[in-house]
TORDOGU-530651 format. One record per atom (N, C-alpha, C): residue number from 0; residue in one letter; atom name; x, y, z. Coordinates in nm, 2 decimals. Layout:
  koldren  mifi  kolgu    east   north      up
      NUM     A     CA       X       Y       Z
...
//
This chain:
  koldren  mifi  kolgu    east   north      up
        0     X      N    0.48    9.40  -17.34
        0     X     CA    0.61    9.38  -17.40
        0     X      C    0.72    9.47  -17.33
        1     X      N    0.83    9.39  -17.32
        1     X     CA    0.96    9.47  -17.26
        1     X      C    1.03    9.58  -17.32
        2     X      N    1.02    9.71  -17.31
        2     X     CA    1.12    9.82  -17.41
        2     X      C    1.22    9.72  -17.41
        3     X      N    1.32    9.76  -17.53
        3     X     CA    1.44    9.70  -17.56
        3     X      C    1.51    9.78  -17.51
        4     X      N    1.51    9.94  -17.44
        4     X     CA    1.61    9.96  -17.37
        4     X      C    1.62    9.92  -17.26
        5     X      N    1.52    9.85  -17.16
        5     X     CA    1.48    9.81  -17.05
        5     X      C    1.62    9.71  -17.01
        6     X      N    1.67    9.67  -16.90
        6     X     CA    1.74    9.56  -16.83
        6     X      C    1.66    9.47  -16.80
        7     X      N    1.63    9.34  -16.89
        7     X     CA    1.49    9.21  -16.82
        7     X      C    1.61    9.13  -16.76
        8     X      N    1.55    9.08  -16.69
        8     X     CA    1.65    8.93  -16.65
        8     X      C    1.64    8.78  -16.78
        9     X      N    1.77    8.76  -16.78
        9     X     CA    1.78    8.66  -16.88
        9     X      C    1.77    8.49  -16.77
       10     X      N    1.72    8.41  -16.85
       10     X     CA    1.72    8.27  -16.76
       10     X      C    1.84    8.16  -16.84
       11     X      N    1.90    8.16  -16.74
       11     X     CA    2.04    8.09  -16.79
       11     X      C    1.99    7.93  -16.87
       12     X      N    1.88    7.85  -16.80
       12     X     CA    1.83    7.77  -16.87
       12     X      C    1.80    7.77  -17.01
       13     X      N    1.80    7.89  -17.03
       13     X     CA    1.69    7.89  -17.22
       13     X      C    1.82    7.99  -17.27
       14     X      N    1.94    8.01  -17.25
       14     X     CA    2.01    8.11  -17.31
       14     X      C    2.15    8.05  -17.36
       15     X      N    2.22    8.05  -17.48
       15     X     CA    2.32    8.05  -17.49
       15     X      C    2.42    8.15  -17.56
       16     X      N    2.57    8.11  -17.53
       16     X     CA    2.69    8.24  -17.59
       16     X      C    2.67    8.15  -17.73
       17     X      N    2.67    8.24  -17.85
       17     X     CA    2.73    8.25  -17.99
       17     X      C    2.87    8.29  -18.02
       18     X      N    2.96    8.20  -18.02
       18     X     CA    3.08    8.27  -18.04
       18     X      C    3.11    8.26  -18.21
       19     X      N    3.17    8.38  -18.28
       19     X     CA    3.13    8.33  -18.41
       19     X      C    3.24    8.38  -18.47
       20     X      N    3.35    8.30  -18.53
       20     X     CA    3.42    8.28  -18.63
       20     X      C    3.60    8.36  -18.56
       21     X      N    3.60    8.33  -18.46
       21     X     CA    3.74    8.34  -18.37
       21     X      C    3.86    8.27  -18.40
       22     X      N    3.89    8.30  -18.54
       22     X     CA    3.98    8.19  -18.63
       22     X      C    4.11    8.25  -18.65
       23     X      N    4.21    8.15  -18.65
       23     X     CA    4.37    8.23  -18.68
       23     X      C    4.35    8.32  -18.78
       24     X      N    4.28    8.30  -18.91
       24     X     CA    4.32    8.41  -19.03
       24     X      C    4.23    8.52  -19.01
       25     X      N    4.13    8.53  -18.88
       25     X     CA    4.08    8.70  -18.86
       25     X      C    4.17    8.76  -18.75
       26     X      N    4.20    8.66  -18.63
       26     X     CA    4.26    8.71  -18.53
       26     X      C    4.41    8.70  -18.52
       27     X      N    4.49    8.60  -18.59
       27     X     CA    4.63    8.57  -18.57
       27     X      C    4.72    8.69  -18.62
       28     X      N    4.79    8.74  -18.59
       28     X     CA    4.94    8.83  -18.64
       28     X      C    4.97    8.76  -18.79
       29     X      N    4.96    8.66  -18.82
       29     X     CA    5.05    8.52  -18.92
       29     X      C    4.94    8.48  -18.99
       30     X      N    4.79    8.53  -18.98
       30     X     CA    4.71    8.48  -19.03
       30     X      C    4.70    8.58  -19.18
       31     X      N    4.56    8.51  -19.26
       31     X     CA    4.58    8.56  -19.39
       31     X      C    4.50    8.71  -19.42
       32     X      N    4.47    8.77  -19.26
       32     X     CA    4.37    8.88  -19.34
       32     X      C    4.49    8.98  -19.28
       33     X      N    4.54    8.93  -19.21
       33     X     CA    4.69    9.05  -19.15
       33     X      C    4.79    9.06  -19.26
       34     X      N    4.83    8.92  -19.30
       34     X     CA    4.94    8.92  -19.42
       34     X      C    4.86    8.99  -19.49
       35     X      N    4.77    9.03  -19.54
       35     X     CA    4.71    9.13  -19.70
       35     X      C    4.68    9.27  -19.67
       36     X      N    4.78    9.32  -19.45
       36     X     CA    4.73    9.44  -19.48
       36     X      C    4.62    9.49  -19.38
       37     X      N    4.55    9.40  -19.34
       37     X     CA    4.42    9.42  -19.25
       37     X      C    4.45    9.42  -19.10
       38     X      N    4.40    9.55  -19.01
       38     X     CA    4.44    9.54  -18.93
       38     X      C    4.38    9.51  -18.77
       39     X      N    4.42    9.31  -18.78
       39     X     CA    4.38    9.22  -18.72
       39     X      C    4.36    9.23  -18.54
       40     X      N    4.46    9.38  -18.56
       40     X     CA    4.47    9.46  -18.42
       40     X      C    4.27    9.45  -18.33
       41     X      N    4.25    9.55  -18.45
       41     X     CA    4.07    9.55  -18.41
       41     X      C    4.00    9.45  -18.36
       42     X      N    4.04    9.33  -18.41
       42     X     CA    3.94    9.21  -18.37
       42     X      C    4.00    9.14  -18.27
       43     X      N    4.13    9.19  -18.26
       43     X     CA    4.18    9.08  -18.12
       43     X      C    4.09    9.18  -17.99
       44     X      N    4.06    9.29  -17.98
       44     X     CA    4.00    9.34  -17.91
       44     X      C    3.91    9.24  -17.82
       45     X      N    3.84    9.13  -17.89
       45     X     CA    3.76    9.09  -17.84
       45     X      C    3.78    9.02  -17.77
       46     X      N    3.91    8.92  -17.75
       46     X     CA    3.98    8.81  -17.68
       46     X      C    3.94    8.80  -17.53
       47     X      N    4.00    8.92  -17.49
       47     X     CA    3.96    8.89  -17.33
       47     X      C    3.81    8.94  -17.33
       48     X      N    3.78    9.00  -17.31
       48     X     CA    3.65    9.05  -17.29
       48     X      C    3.54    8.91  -17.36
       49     X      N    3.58    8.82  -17.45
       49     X     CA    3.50    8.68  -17.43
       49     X      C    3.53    8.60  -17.36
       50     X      N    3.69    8.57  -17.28
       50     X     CA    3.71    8.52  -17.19
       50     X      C    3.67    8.55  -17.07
       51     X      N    3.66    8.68  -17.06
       51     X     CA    3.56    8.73  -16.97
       51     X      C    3.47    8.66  -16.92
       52     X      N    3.38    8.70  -17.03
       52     X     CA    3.28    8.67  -17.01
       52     X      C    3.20    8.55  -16.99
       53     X      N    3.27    8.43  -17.04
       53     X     CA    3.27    8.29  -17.01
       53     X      C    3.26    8.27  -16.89
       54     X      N    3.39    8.34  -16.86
       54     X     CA    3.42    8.31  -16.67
       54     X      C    3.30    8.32  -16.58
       55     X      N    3.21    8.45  -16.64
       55     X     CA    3.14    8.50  -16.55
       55     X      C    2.99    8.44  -16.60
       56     X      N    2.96    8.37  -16.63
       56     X     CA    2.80    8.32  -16.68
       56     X      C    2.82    8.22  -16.61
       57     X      N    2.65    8.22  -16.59
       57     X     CA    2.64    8.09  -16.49
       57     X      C    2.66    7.97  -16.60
       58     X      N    2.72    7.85  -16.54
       58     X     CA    2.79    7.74  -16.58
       58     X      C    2.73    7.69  -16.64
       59     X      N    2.59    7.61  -16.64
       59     X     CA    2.48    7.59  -16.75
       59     X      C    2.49    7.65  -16.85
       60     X      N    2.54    7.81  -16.86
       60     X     CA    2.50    7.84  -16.97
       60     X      C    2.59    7.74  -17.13
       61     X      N    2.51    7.70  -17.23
       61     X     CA    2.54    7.62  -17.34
       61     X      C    2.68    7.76  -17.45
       62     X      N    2.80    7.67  -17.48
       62     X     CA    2.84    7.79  -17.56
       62     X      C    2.88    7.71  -17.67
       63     X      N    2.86    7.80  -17.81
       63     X     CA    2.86    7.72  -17.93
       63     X      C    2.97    7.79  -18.01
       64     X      N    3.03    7.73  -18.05
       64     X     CA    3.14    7.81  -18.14
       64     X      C    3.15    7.81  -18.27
       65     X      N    3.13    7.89  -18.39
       65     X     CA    3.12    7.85  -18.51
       65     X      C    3.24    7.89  -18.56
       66     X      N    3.28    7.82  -18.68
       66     X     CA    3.41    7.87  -18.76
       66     X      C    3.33    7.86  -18.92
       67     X      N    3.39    7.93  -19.02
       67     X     CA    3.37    7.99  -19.13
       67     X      C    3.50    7.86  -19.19
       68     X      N    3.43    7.80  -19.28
       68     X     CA    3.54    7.70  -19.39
       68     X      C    3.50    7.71  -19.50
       69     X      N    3.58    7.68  -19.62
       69     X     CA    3.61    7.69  -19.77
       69     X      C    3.65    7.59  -19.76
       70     X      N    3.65    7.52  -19.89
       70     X     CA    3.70    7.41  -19.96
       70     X      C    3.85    7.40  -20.05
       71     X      N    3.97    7.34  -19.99
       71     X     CA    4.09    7.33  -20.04
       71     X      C    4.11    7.33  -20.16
       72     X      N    3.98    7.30  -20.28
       72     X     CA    4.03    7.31  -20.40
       72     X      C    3.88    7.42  -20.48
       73     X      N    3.87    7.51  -20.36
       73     X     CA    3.79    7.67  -20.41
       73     X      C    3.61    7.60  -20.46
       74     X      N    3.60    7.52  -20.46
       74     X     CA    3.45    7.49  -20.51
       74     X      C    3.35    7.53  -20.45
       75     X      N    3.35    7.61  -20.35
       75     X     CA    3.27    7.67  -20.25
       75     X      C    3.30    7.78  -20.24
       76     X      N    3.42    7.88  -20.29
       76     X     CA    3.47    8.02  -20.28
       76     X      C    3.36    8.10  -20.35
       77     X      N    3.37    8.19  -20.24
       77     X     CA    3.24    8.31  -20.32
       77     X      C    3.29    8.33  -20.44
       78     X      N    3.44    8.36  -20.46
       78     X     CA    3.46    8.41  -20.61
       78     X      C    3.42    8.30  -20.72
       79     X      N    3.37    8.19  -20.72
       79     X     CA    3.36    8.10  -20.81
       79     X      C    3.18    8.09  -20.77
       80     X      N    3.08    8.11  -20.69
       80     X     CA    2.97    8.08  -20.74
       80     X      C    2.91    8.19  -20.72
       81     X      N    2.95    8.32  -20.74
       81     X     CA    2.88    8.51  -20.76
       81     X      C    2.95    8.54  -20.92
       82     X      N    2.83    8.61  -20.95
       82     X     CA    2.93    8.64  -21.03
       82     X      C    2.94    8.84  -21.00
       83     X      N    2.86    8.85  -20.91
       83     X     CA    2.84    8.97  -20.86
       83     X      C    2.90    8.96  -20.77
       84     X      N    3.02    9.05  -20.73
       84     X     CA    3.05    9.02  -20.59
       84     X      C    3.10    9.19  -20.53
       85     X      N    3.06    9.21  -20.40
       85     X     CA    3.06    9.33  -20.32
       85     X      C    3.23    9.36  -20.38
       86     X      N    3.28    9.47  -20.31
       86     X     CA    3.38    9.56  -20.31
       86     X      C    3.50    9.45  -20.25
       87     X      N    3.42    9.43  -20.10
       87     X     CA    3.54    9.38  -19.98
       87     X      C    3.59    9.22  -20.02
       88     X      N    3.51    9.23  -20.13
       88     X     CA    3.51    8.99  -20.13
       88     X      C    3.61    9.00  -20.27
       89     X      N    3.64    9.12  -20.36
       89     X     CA    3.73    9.10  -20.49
       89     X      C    3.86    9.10  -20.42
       90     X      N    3.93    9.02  -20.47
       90     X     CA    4.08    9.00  -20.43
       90     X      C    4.14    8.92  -20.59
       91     X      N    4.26    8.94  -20.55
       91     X     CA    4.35    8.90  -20.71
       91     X      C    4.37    8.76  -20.74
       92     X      N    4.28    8.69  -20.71
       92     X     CA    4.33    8.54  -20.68
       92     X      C    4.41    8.44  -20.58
       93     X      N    4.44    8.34  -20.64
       93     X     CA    4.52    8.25  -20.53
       93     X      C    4.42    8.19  -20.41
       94     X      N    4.47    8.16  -20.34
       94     X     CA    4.37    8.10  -20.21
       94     X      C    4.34    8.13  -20.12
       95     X      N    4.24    8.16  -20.07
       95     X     CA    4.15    8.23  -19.95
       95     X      C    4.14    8.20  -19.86
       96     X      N    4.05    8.27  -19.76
       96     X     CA    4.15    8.23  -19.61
       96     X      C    4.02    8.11  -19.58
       97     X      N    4.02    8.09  -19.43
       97     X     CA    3.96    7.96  -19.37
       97     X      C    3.93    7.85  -19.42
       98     X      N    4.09    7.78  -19.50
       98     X     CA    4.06    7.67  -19.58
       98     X      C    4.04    7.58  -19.47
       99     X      N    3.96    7.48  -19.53
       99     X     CA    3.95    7.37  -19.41
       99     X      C    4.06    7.26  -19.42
      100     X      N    4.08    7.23  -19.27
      100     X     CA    4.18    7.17  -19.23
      100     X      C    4.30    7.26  -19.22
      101     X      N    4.33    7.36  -19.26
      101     X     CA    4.45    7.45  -19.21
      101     X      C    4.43    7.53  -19.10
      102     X      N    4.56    7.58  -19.09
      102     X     CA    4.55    7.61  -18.90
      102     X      C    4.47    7.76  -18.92
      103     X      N    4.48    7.84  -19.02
      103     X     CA    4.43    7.95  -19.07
      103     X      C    4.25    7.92  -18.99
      104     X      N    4.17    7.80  -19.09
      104     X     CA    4.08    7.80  -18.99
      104     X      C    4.03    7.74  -18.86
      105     X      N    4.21    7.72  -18.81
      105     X     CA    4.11    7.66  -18.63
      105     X      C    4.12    7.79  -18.56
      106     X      N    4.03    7.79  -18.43
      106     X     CA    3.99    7.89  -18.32
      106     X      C    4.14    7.89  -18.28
      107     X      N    4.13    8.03  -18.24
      107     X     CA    4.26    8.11  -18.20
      107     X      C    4.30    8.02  -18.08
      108     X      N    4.37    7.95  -18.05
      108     X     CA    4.43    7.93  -17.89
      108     X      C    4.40    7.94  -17.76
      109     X      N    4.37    8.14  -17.80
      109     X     CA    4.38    8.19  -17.65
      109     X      C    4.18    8.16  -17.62
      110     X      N    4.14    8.11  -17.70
      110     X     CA    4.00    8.12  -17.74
      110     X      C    3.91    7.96  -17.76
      111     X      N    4.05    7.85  -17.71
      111     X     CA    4.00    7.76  -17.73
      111     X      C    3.90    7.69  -17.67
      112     X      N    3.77    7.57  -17.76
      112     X     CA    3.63    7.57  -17.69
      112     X      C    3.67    7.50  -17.55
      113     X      N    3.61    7.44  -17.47
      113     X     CA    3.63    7.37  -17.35
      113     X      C    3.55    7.25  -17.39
      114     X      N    3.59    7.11  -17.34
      114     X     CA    3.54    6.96  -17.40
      114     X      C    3.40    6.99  -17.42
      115     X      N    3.33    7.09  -17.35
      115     X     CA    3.15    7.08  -17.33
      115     X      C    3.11    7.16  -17.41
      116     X      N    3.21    7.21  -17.48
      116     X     CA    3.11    7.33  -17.58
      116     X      C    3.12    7.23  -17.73
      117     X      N    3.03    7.28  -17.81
      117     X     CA    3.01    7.30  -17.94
      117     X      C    3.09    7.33  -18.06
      118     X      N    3.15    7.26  -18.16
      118     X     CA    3.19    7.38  -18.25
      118     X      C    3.11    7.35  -18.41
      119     X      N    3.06    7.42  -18.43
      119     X     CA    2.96    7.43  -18.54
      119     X      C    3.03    7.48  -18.70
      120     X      N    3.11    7.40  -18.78
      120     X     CA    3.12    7.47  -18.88
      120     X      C    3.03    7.54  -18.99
      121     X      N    3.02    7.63  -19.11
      121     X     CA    2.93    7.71  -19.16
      121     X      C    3.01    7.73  -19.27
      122     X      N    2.92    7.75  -19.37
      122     X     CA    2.98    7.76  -19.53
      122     X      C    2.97    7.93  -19.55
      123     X      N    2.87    7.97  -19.52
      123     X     CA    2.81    8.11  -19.52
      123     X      C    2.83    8.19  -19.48
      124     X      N    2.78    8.31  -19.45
      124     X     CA    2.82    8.44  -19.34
      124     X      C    2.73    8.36  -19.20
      125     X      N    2.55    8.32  -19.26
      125     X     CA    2.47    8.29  -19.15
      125     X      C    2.53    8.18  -19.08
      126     X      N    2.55    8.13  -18.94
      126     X     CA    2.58    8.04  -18.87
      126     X      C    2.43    7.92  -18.92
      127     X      N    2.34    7.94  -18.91
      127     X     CA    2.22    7.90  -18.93
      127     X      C    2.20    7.79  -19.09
      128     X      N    2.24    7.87  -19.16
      128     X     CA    2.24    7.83  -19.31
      128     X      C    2.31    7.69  -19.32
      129     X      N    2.22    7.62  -19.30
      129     X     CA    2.25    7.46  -19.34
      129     X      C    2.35    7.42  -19.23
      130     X      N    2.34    7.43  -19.13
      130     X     CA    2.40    7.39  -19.02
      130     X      C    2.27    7.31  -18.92
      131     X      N    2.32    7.27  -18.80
      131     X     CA    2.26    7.19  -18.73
      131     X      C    2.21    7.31  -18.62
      132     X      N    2.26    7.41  -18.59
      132     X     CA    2.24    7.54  -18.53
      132     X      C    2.13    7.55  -18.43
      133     X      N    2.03    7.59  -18.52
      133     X     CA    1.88    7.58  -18.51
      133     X      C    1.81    7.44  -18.41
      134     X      N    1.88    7.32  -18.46
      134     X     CA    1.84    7.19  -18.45
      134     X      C    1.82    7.21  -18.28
      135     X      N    1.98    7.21  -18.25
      135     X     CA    2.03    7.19  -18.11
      135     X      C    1.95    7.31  -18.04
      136     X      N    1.97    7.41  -18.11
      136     X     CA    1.92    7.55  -18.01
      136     X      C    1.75    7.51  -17.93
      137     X      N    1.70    7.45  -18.04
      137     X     CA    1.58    7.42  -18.01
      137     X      C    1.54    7.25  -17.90
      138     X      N    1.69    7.15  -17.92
      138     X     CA    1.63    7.08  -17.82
      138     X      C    1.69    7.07  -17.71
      139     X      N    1.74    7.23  -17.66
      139     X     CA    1.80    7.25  -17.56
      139     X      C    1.70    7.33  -17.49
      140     X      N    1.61    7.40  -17.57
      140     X     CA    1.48    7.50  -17.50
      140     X      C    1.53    7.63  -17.51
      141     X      N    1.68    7.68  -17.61
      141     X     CA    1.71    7.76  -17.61
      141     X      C    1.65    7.91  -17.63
      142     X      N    1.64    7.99  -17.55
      142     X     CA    1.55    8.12  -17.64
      142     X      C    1.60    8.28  -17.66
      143     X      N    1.72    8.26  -17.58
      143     X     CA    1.83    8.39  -17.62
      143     X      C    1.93    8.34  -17.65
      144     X      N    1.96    8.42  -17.78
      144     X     CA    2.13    8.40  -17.80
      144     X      C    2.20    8.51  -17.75
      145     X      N    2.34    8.51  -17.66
      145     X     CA    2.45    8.61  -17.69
      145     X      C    2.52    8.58  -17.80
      146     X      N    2.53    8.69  -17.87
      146     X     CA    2.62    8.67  -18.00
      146     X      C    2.76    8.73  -17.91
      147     X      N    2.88    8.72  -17.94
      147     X     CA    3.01    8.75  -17.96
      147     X      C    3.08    8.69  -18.07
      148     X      N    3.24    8.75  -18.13
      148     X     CA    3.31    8.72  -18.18
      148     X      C    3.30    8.81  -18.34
      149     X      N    3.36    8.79  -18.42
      149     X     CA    3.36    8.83  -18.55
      149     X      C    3.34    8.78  -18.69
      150     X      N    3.30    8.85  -18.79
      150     X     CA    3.32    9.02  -18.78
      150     X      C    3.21    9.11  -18.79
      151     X      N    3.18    9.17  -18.69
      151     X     CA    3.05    9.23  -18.67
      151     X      C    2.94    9.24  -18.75
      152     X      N    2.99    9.36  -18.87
      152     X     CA    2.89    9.35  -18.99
      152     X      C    2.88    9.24  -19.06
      153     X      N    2.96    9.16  -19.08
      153     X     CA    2.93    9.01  -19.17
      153     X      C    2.90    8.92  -19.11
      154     X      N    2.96    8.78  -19.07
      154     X     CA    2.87    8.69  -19.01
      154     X      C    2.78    8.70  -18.91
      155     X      N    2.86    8.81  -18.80
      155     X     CA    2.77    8.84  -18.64
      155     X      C    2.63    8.88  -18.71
      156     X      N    2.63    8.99  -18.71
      156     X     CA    2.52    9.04  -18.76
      156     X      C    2.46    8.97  -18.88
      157     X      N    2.50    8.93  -18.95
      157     X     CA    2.42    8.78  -19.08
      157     X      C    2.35    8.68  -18.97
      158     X      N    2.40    8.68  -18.88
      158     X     CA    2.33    8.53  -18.81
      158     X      C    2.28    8.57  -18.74
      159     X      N    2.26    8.69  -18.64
      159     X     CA    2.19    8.74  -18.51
      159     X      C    2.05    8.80  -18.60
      160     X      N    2.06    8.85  -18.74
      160     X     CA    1.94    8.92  -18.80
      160     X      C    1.89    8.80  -18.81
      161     X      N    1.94    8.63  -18.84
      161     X     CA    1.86    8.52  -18.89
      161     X      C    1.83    8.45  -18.74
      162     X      N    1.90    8.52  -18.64
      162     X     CA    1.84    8.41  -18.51
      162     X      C    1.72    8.51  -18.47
      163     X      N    1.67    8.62  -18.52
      163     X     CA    1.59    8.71  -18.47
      163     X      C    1.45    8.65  -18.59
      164     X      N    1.49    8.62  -18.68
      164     X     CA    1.40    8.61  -18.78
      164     X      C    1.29    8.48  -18.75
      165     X      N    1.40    8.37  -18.64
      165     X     CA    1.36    8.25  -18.61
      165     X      C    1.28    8.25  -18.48
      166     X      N    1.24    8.42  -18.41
      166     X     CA    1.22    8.43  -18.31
      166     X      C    1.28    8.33  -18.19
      167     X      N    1.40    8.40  -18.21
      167     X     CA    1.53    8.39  -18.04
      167     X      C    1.53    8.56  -18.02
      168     X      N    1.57    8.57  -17.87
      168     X     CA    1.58    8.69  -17.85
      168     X      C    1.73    8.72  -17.89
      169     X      N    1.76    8.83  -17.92
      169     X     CA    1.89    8.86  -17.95
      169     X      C    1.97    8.98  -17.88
      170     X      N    2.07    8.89  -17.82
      170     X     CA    2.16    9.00  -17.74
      170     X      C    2.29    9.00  -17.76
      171     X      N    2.38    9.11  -17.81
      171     X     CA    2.48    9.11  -17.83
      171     X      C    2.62    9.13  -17.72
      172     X      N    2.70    9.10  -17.73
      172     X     CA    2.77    9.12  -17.58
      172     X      C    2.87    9.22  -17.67
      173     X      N    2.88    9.35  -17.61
      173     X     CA    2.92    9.48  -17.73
      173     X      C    3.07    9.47  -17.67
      174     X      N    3.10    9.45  -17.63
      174     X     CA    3.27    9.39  -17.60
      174     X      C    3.34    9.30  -17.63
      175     X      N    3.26    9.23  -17.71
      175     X     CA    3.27    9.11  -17.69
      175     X      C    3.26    9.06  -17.93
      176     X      N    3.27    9.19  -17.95
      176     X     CA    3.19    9.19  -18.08
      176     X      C    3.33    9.32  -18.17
      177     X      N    3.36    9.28  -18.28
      177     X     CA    3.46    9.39  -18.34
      177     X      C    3.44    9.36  -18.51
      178     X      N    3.44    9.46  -18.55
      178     X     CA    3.45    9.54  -18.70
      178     X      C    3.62    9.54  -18.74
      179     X      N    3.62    9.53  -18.86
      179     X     CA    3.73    9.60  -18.93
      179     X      C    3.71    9.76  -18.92
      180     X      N    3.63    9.87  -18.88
      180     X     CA    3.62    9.96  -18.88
      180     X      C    3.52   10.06  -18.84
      181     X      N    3.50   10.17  -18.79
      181     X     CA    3.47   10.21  -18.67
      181     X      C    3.34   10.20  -18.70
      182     X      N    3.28   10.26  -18.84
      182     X     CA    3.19   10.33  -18.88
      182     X      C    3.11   10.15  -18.89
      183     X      N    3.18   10.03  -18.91
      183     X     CA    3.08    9.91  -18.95
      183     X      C    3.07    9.90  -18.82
      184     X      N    3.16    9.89  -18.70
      184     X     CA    3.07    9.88  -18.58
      184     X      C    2.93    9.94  -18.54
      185     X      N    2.95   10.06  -18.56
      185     X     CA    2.85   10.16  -18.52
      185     X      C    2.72   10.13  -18.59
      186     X      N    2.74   10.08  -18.72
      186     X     CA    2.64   10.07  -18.79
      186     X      C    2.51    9.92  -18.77
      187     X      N    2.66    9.87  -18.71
      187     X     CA    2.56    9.71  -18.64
      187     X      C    2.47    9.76  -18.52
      188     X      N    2.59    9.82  -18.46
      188     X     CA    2.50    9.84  -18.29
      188     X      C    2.40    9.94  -18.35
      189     X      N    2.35   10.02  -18.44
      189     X     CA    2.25   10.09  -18.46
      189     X      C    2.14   10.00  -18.50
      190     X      N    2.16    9.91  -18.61
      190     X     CA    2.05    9.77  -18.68
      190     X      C    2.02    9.67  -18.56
      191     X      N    2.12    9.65  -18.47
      191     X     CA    2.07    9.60  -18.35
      191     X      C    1.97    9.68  -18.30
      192     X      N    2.02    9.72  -18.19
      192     X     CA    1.92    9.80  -18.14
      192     X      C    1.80    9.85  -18.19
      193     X      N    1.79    9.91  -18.31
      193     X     CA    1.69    9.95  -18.36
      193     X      C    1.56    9.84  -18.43
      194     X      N    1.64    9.73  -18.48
      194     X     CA    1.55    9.63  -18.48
      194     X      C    1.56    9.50  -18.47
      195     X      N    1.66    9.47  -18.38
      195     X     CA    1.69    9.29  -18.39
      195     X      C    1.69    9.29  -18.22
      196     X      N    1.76    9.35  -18.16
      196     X     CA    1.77    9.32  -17.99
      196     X      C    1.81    9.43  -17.89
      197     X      N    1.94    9.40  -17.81
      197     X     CA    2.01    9.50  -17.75
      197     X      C    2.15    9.44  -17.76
      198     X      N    2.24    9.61  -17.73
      198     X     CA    2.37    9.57  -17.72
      198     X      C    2.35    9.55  -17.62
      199     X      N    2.46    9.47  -17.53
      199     X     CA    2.47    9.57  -17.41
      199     X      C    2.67    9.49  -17.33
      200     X      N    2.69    9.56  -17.24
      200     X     CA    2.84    9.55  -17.21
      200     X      C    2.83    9.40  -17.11
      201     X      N    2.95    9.31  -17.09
      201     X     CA    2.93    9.22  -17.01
      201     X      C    2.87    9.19  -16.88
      202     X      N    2.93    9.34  -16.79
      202     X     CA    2.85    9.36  -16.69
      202     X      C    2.68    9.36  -16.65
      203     X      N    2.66    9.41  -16.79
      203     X     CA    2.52    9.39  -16.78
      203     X      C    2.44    9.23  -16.81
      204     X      N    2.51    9.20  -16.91
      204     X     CA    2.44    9.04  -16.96
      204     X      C    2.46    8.94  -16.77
      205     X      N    2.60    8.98  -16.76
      205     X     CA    2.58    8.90  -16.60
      205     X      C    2.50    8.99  -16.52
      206     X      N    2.46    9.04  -16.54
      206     X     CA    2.37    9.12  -16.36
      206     X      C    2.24    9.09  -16.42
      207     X      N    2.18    9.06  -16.59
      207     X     CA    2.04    9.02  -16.62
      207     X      C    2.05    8.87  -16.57
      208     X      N    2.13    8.79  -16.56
      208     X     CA    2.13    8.67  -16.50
      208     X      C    2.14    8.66  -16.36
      209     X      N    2.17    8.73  -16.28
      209     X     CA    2.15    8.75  -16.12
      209     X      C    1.99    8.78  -16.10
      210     X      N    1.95    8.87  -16.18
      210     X     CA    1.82    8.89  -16.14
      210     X      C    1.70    8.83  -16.14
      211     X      N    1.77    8.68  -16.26
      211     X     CA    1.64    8.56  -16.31
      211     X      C    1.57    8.54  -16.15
//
């Protein structure tokens, strides 16, 4: 078995990018988690550094794009089927962000997919959870995912612990990946590493593909 701090070569054939939830209301200035206060600054972080990184993977490689959607008239809103609900998901009412069909939940612009990619919507934090996800990953021969995109501790990390669970290798692209805050970053790349895969920086995900 490979240490996970080891550099293995990745095979472009069996690997795809995860890009996960790159939507006007996490990333836009105008969007709805900036209007309440949130500072949307953090997660544009990721923008270039996934355009980056597109640029630089070999062209085979498969990239899937998921967006997070709610239902226009709340029937699917956490606050209506929990009745427990964490700290960060209480809000005062009215309507929530990534309604479907508003611009709130399409992919940011600067982030838009290319005709050959994927876009996978998801009810959940998990990309996986009743999605077709899985389906495709498997009749592509897929067997690593790069995760990028947001928001680290919630959906990224919800769906990279479930692509680990389904035995995919899991690699995160750590530039490529942003928190609302410092301490949730740190605490993913620690649950990574320690038991789901590796971080590691762009340059490296491309030089494990040089070396297939």
């Amino acid at each position: 078995m490979i240490p996970l701090t080891a550099q293995f070569p990745l095979d472009p054939d069996a690997s795809a990018l995860l890009v996960i939830d790159t939507q006007n209301d996490f990333l836009d200035q105008r969007g709805y988690f900036s209007q309440r206060g949130m500072n949307v600054g953090r997660l544009q972080q990721v923008i270039e550094p996934i355009n980056a990184l597109r640029k630089a993977l070999p062209s085979k490689i498969r990239t899937i794009f998921t967006t997070q959607v709610f239902e226009p008239d709340g029937s699917d809103d956490t606050l209506q089927v929990h009745h427990l609900l964490p700290t960060r998901l209480l809000r005062s009412g009215g309507v929530g962000p990534v309604i479907r069909g508003s611009w709130g939940a399409e992919i940011l612009p600067e982030l838009r997919p290319r005709p050959d990619d994927l876009v996978i919507s998801k009810r959940r934090f998990d990309a996986f959870y009743q999605t077709d996800l899985e389906l495709l990953l498997r009749c592509w021969g897929v067997k690593t995912i790069i995760f990028a995109g947001v928001v680290a501790d919630v959906c990224v990390e919800t769906s990279l612990r479930s692509a680990y669970v389904r035995d995919f290798d899991v690699v995160v692209a750590r530039e490529c990946v942003a928190a609302w805050a410092d301490e949730d970053m740190l605490s993913t790349v620690a649950a990574v590493q320690g038991h789901f895969g590796v971080c590691w920086t762009n340059a490296q995900i491309v030089n494990a593909f040089t070396r297939y």
